[in-house]
C-alpha positions as CSV (number, residue, x, y, z in Angstrom):
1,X,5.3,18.9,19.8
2,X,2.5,18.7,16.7
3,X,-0.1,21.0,16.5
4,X,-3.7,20.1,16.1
5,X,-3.2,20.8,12.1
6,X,-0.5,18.4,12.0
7,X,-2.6,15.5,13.9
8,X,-5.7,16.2,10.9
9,X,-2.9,15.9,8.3
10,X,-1.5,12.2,9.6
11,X,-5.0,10.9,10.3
12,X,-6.1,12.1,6.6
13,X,-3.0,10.7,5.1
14,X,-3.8,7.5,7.1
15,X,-7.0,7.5,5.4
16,X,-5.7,8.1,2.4
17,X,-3.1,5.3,2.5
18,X,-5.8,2.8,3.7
19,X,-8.0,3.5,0.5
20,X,-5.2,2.3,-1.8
21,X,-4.3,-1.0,0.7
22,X,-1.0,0.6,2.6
23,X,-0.5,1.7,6.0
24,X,2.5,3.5,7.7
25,X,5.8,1.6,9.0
26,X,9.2,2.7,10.3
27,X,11.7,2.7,7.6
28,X,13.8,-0.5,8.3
29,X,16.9,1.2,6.6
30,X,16.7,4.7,8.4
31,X,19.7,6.5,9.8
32,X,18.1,9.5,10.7
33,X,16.8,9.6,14.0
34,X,13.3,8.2,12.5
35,X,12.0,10.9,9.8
36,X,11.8,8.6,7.5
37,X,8.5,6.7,7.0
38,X,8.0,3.6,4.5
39,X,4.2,2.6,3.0
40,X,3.6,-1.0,2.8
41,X,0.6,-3.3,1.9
42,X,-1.8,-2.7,4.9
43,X,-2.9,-7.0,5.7
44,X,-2.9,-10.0,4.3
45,X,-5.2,-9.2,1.8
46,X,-4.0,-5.6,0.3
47,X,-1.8,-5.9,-2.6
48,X,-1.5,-9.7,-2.9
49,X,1.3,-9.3,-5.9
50,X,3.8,-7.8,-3.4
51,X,5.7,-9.7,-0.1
52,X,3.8,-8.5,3.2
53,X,7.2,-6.5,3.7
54,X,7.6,-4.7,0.4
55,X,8.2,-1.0,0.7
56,X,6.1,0.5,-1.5
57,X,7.6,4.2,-0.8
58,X,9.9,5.3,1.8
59,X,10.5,9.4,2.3
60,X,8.9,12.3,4.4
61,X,5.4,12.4,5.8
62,X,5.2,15.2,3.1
63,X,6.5,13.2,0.2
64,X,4.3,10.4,1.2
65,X,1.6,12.9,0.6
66,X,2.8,13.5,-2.4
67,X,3.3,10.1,-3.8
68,X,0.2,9.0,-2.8
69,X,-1.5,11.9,-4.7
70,X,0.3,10.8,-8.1
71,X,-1.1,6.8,-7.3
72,X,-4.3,8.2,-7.0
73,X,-4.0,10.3,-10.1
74,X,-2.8,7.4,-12.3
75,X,-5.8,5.1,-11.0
76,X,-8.5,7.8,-11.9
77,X,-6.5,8.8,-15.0
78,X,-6.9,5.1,-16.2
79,X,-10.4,4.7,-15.3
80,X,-10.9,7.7,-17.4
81,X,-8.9,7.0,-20.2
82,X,-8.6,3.4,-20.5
83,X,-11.8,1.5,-18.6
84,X,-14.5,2.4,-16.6
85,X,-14.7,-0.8,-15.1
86,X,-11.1,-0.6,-14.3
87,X,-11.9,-1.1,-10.6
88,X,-13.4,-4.0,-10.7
89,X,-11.2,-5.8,-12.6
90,X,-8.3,-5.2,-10.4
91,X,-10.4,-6.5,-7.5
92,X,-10.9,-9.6,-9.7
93,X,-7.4,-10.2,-10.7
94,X,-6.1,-9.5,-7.0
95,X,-8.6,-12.0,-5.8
96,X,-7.4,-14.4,-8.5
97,X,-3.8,-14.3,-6.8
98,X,-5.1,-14.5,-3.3
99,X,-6.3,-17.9,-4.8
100,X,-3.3,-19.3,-6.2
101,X,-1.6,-18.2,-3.2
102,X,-4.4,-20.1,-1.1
103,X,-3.5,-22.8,-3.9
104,X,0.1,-22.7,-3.2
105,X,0.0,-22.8,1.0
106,X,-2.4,-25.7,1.0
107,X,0.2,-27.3,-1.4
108,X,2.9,-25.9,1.0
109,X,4.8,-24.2,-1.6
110,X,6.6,-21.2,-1.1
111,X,4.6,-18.0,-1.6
112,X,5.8,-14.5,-1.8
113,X,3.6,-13.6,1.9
114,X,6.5,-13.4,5.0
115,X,5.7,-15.9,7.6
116,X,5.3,-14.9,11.5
């Protein structure tokens, strides 16, 4: 049984995981009874480098935490050291590949996006 703390914990990690473009999945390759979770792109339109079913991070609820902490890190880090319109330019050059992959399905060539 979770306790009311544990319930605040997934829904902020939830939160969290939406704001970089992941959500929670069952691990495909878990052998233990379900405890381990995997993070990967949250739609169609999150990520668009990575296949819809690329495992960004598989682990703990805890380590999730933790990894996502470090992703976060390195994107403000970067912003700080590097460009402050750092943002924005990654929104421009994931849009750029949404495009070629538009490009590519309209040509029906194979993209990297899983098919259902």
């Amino acid at each position: 049984m979770s306790g009311w703390n544990q319930i605040k914990q997934v829904r902020h990690l939830e939160e969290r995981a939406d704001k970089l473009g992941l959500k929670f999945a069952p691990y495909k390759h878990d052998d233990s009874f379900g405890a381990t979770l995997a993070l990967i792109p949250k739609d169609q339109d999150a990520l668009p480098i990575y296949c819809r079913d690329a495992v960004m991070f598989a682990g703990t609820l805890e380590g999730a935490a933790y990894w996502m902490q470090g992703v976060m890190w390195a994107r403000e880090y970067d912003r700080m050291a590097i460009d402050r319109n750092l943002d924005k330019k990654r929104e421009r050059k994931e849009q750029d590949e949404r495009n070629k992959q538009l490009v590519k399905i309209l040509k029906n060539e194979k993209t990297n996006l899983v098919q259902t």
